[in-house]
C-alpha positions as CSV (number, residue, x, y, z in Angstrom):
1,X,113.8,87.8,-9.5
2,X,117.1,88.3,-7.1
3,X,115.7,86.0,-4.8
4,X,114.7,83.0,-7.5
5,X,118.6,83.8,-8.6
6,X,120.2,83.2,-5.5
7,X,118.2,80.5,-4.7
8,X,119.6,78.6,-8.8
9,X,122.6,79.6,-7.7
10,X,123.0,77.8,-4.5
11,X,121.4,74.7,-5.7
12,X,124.0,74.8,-8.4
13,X,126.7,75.5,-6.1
14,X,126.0,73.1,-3.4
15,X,125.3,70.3,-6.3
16,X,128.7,71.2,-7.6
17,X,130.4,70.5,-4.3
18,X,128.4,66.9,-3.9
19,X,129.7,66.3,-7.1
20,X,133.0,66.9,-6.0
21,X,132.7,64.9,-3.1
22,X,131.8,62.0,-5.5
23,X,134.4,62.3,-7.3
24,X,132.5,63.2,-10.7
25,X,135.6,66.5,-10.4
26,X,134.3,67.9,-14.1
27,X,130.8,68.3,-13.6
28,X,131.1,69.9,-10.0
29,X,133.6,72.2,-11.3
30,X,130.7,73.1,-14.4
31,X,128.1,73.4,-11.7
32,X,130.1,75.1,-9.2
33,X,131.5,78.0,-11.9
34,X,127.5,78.1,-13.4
35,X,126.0,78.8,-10.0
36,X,128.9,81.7,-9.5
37,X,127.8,82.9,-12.6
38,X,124.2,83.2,-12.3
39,X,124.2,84.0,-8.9
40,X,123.3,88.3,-8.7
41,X,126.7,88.8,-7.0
42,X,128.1,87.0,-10.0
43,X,128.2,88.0,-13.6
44,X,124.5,87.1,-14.1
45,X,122.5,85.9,-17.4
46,X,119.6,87.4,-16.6
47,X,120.3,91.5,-16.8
């Protein structure tokens, strides 16, 4: 389950920065703080 987590949260992350990069600043900002938030070293849904 740690592993499937990590893996959300840097596909969330890493769309959150190509976000950024397009300019769309609100939705890689959501996408950035979601992935830090599931992510297990993050404050995560999940337990």
């Amino acid at each position: 389950m740690e592993l499937i987590l990590w893996i959300l949260a840097v596909i969330l992350v890493v769309s959150g920065v190509v976000a950024l990069l397009r300019r769309e600043m609100l939705w890689g900002i959501i996408l950035i703080v979601v992935g830090l938030l599931v992510g297990p070293g993050g404050v995560s849904i999940f337990t």
